[in-house]
C-alpha positions in Angstrom: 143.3 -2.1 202.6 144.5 0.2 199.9 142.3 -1.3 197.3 139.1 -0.4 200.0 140.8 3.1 200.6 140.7 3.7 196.5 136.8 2.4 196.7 136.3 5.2 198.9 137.9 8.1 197.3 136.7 7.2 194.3 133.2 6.6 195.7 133.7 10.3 197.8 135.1 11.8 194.4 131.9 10.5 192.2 129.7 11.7 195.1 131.0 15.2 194.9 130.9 15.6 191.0 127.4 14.7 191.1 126.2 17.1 193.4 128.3 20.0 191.7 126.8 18.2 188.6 123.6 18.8 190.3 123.7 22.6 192.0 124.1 23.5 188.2 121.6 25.5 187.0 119.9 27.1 184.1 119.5 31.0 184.7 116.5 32.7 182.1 115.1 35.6 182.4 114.2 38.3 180.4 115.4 41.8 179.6 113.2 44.8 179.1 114.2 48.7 177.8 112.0 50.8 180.5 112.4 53.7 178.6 110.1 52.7 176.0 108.6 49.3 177.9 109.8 47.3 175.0 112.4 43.8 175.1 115.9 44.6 174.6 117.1 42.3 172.4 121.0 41.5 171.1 121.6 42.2 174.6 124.9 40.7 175.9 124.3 38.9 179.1 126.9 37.9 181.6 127.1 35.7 184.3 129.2 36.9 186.8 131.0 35.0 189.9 131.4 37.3 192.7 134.2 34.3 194.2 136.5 34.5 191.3 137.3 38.5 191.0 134.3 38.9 189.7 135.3 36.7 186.5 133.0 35.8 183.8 131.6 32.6 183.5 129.3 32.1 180.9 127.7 34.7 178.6 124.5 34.6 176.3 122.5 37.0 174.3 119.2 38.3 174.2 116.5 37.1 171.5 114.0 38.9 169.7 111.7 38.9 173.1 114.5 39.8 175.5 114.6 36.4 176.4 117.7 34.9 177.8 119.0 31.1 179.1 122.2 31.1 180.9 123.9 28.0 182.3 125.6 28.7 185.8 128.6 26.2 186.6 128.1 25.6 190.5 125.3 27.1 193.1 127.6 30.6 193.3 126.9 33.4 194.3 126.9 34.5 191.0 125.4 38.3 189.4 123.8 38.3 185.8 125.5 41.6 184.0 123.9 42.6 180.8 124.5 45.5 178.8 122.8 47.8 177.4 123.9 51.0 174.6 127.2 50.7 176.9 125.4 50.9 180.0 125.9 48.0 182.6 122.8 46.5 184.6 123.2 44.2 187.5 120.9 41.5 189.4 122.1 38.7 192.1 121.2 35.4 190.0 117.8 34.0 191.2 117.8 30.8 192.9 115.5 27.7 191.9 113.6 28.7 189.1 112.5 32.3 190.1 112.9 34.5 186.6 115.9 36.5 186.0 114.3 39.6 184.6 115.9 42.6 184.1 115.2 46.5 183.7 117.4 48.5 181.8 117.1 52.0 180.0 118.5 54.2 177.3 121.7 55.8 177.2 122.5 58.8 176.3 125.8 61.4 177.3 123.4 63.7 178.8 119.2 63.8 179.9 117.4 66.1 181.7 116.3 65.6 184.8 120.0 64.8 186.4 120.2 67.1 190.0 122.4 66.6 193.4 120.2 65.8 196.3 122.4 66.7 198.5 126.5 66.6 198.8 127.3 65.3 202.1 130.9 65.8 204.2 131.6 64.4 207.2 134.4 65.7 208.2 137.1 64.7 211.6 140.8 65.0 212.8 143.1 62.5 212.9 147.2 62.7 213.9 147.6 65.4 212.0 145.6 65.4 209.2 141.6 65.6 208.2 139.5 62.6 207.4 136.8 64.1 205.2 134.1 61.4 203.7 131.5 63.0 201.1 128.8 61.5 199.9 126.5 62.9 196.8 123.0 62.0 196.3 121.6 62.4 192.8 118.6 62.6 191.1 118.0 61.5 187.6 114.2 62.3 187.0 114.6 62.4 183.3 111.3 62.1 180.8 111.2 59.4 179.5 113.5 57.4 181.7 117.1 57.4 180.2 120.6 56.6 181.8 122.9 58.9 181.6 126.5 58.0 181.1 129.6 59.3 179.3 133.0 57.6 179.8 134.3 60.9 178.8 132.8 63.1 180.8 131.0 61.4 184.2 129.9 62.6 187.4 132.3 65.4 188.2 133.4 66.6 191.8 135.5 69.2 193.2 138.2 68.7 195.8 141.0 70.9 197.8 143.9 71.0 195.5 146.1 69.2 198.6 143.3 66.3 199.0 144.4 62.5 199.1 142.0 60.2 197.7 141.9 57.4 199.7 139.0 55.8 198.6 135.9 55.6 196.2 132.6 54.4 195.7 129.2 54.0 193.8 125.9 52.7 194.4 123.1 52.4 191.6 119.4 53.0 193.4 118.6 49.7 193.7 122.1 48.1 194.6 125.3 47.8 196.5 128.4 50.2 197.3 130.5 49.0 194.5 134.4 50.7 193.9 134.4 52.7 191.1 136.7 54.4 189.2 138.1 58.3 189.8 139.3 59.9 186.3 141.2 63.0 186.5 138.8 66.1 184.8 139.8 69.1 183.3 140.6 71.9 186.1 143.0 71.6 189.3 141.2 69.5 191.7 138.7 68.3 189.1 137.9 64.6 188.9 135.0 62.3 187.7 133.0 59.1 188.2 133.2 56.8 185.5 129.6 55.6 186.7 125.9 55.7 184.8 123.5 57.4 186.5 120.6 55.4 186.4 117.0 56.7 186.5 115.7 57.0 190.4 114.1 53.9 191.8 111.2 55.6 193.6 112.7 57.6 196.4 116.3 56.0 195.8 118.8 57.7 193.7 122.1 57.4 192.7 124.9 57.5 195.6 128.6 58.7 194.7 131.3 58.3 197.9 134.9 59.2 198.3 136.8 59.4 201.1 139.9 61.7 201.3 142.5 63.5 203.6 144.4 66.8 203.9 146.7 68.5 206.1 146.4 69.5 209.6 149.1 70.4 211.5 147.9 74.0 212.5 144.7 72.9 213.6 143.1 75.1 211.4 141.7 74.2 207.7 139.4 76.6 205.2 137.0 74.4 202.7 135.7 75.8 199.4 133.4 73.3 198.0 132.2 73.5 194.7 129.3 71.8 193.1 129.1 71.2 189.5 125.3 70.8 189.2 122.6 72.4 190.8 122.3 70.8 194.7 119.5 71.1 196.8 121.4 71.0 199.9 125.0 70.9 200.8 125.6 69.3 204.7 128.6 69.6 207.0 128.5 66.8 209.9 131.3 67.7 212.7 132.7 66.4 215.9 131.0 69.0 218.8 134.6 69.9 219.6 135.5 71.2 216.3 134.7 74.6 215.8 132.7 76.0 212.2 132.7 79.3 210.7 131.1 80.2 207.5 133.4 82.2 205.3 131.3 85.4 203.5 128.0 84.8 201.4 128.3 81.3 202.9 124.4 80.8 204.0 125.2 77.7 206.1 122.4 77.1 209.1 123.1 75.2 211.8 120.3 72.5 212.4 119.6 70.5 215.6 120.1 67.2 213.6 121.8 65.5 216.7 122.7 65.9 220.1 126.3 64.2 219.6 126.7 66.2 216.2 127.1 68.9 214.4 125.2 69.8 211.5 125.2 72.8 209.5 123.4 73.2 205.9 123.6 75.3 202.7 120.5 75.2 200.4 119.4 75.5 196.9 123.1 75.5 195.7 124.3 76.8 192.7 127.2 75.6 190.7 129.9 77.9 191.3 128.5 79.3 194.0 130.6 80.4 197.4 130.5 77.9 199.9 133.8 78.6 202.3 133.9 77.5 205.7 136.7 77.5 208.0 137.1 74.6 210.8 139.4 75.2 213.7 139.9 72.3 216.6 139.8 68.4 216.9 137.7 65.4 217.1 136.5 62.1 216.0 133.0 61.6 215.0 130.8 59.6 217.7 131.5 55.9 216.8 128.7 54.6 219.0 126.1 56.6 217.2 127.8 55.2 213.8 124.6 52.8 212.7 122.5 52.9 215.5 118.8 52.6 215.8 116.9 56.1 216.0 114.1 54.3 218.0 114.2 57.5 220.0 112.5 59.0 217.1 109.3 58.2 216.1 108.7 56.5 213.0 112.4 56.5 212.6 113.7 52.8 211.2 117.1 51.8 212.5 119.8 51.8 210.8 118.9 53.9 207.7 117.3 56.9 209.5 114.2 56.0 207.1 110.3 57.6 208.5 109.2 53.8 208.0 105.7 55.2 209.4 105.4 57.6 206.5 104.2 55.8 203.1 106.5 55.6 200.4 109.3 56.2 202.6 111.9 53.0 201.9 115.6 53.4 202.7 118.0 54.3 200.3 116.2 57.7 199.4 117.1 61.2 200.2 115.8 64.2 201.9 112.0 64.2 201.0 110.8 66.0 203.9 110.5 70.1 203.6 114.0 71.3 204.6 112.4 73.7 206.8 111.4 70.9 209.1 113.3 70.4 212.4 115.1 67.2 211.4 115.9 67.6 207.5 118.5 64.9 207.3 116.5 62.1 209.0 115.9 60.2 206.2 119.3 59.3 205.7 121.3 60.8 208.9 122.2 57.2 210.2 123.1 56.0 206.5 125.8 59.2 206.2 127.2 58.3 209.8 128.8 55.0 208.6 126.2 52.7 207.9 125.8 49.2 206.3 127.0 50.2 202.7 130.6 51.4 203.9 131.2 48.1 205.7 130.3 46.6 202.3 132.6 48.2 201.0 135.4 47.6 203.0 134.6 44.4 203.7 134.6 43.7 199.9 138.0 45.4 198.7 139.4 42.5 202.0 138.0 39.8 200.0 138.0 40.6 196.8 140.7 42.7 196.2 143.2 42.0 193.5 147.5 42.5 193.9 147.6 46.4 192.6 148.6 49.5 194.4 147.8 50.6 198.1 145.7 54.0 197.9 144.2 56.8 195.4 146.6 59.4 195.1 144.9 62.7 194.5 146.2 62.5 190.5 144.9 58.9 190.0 146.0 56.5 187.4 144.1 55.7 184.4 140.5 54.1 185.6 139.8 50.5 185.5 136.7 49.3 184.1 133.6 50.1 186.0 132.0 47.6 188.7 134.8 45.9 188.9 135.7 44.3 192.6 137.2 46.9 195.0 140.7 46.7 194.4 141.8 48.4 197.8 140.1 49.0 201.4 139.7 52.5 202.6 143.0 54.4 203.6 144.0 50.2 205.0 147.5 49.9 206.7 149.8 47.4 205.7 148.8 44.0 208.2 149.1 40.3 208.3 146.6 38.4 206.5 145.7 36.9 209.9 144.7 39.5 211.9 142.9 41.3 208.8 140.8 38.8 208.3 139.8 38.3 212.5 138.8 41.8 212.5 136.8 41.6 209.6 135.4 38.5 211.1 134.2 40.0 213.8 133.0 42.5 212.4 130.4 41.0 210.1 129.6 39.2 212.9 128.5 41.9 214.5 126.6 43.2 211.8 124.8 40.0 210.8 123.9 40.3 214.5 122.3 43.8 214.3 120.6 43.2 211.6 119.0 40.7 213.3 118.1 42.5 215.7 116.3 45.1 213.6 114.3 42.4 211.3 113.0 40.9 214.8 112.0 44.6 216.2 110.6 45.4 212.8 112.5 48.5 211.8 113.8 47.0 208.4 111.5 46.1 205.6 111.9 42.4 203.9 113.4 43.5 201.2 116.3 45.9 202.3 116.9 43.1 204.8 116.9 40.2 202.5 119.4 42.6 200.6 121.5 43.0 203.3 121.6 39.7 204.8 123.1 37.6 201.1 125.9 40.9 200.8 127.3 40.0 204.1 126.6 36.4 204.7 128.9 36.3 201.0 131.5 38.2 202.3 131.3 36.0 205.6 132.0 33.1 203.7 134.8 34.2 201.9 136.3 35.2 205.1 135.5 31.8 206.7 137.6 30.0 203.9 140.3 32.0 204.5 140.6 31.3 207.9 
């Protein structure tokens, strides 16, 4: 009996090192410099497993034609990194044999071309205290295409000197929220993004996202916002019950955006420029309107706020319509009010979180290399394990669910949902082996 029980396991064991032997696979691909449409070659390329901390497991370089060849261990999830005059590029690894090919550009501290979009704040009371998320759309139009990026000197944005920083994030125009580092800048309240920003994809740009808190115990709070670079439009999003006055030569507007919110909008920024406001009152932001379809409006694709009607609108972008219109922040109003990417997010720094400290403080610690796995989840309280990881599993449950829903009624396009679907079915599955 013993003898036929070793048979077996050995028989089981053989049986499963052949079909890891098998899911193996040979990743090629090649890498090209789109700002002068040439191959990038001595490239170091990275395969990256997004299970393991986002460890490296096998590296190559390019050839003479930007070709690479890559051997993956198992069947993943894996990304391919490669690198570029310091500047990091990212692709999920291709399954089968579907090429690996990857864009990159020049680097360079600073191109032309480099603009804020629009600075976003969403901004809510809670026990005492305000719960501001901002969100900073940039442009990077440059001629030719260059990224710009400056370890030294990155993205730079202004906070209240009593903020907390409890949480950051980046997105490239054709990826995912990743955490990114926050480096102290020169200047009280000054801090940076230790982030490229890549050449615009099309309509999508360059997303930067931080979420902090400051005091609130006399119910009244005075903003003074800042912008370093020119912005083409600075947006407030309130809770109705929350009251908004603009401090003097503060040109904010209030727009109709949404029933449920309010909305009021400064534009053609300069840096430097007076921006006060004072907010008086409390409220939480509309959590049933967080993410949900504007079928109400037409042409309007759920989820992302994106005119899908309107040619060359794709999600991801940024205002594009004249800001004169009735609805200005349309095109990305359902993104701002806690869409897909900030469950990403979250979701992520659960998973793949490593043992370090609990939040941001508003002087943060020497950065960590950039697009590294989220160390921390947004302003998280202490909990079990246990019932961490049920709430998350319900809540990417839910999410796989709606986004469902919207590929069936046709308000995502293939590729966003494609997108979507692999970043959360990933996370799902780490969250299902933890159960």
């Amino acid at each position: 009996m013993r003898t036929m029980k070793f048979v077996l396991h050995t028989a089981a064991a053989g049986l499963l090192f052949a079909a890891a032997f098998a899911q193996a696979a040979t990743v090629t691909g090649t890498v090209t410099d789109k700002t002068n449409n040439k191959p990038a070659a001595g490239d170091t390329v990275v395969l990256v497993d997004v299970q393991a901390g986002m460890g490296e497991v096998a590296k190559a370089t390019t050839d003479g034609n930007g070709h690479y060849s890559i051997q993956a261990p198992g069947n993943g999830p894996y990304l391919v990194r490669v690198t570029h005059q310091g500047g990091t590029y990212f692709i999920a690894a291709p399954e089968g044999n579907a090429p690996g090919d990857i864009p990159v550009y020049d680097v360079a501290a600073n191109v032309g071309g480099v603009s804020i979009e629009a600075d976003v704040l969403e901004i809510e009371s809670d026990n005492g205290q305000l719960k501001v998320t901002e969100r900073y759309f940039v442009h990077n139009t440059s001629t030719p295409p260059r990224t710009q990026y400056n370890p030294a000197h990155g993205f730079e944005v202004i906070l209240p000197a009593d903020a907390v920083v409890d949480g950051t994030a980046a997105r490239r125009p054709t990826g995912l929220p990743t955490s990114t580092a926050l480096k102290p800048a020169a200047g009280k309240g000054h801090f940076m993004f230790d982030f490229p920003i890549q050449p615009d994809e099309g309509e999508k740009d360059t997303l930067f996202q931080l979420s902090y808190h400051v005091p609130y115990s006399s119910g009244k709070y005075t903003f003074r916002p800042q912008e370093a670079l020119p912005a083409d439009n600075v947006a407030v999003l309130l809770p109705k019950s929350i009251t908004f006055a603009a401090g003097s030569g503060a040109n904010f507007q209030s727009v109709p955006q949404d029933p449920t919110v309010q909305t009021y909008l400064a534009k053609n920024v300069t840096p430097g420029q007076a921006l006060e406001f004072t907010i008086s009152g409390t409220g939480s932001m509309p959590r049933e309107a967080q993410g949900a379809p504007a079928a109400q409006q037409p042409g309007m694709g759920a989820g992302t706020g994106q005119d899908t009607a309107t040619p060359g609108n794709q999600p991801g972008g940024g205002i594009g319509a004249p800001i004169a219109t009735p609805d200005p922040l349309s095109k990305y109003k359902w993104w701002i009010l806690g869409g897909l990417g900030l469950l990403l997010v979250v979701a992520a720094a659960f998973l793949l979180r490593k043992p370090e400290g609990a939040l941001v403080a508003a002087a943060p610690a020497p950065a960590p290399p950039v697009d590294r796995a989220p160390a921390t989840a947004f302003g998280a309280q202490p909990a079990s394990p246990a019932s961490r990881n049920a709430s998350l599993l319900n809540v990417l449950k839910e999410e796989l669910f709606a986004l469902e829903s919207e590929r069936l009624s046709g308000t995502i396009n293939s590729a966003d949902y494609s997108e979507q679907k692999t970043a959360l079915e990933t996370v799902l599955k780490r969250a299902l082996n933890r159960k």
